[in-house]
C-alpha atoms as one frame of an Amber mdcrd trajectory, in Angstrom:
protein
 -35.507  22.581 -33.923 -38.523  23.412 -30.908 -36.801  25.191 -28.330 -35.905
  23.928 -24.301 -37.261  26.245 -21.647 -34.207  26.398 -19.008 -36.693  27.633
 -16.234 -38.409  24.541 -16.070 -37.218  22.478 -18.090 -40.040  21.628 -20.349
 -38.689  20.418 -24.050 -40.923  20.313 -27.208 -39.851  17.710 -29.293 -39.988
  18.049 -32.820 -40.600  15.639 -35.965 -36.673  14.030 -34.512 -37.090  14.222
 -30.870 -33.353  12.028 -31.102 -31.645  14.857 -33.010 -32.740  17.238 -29.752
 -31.083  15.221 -27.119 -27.722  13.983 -29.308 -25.350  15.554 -26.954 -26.104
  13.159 -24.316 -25.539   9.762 -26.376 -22.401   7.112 -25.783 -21.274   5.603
 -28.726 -20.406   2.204 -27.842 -16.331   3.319 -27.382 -17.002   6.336 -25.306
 -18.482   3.670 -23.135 -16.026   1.048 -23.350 -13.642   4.229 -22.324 -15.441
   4.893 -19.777 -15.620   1.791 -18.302 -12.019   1.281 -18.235 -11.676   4.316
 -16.468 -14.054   3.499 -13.761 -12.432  -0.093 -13.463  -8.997   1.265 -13.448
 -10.478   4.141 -10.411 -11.599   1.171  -9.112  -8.487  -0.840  -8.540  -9.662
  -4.014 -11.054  -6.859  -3.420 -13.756  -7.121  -6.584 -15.621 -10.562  -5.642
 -16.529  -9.720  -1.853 -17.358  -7.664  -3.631 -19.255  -9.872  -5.537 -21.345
 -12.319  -2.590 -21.989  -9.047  -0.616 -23.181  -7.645  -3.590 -25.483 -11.079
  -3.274 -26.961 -10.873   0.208 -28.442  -6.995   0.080 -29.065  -7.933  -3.345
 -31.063 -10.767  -1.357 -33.154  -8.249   1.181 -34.948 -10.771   4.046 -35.172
């Protein structure tokens, strides 16, 4: 893996530039988690709902 200088910032991406950034990636239930929580924050609970039902409905 090429290295990230934290003074400025600059990365060097290697031969898997997506393997270098992987910590900042949704999978598609982190999202639908997270936008049940936003909706829910936001007061609209039938569609925190929905987001929710989607994730308990997927078993994983």
């Amino acid at each position: 893996m090429d290295k990230v200088d934290q003074t400025t910032g600059a990365v060097e991406l290697g031969s898997k530039p997506f393997l270098q950034f992987r910590n900042y990636h949704f999978n598609y239930f982190a999202i639908k988690g997270l936008q049940a929580r936003i909706q829910l924050y936001a007061g609209d609970k039938t569609e925190a709902l929905k987001a929710a039902e989607i994730i308990i409905a997927s078993k994983k």
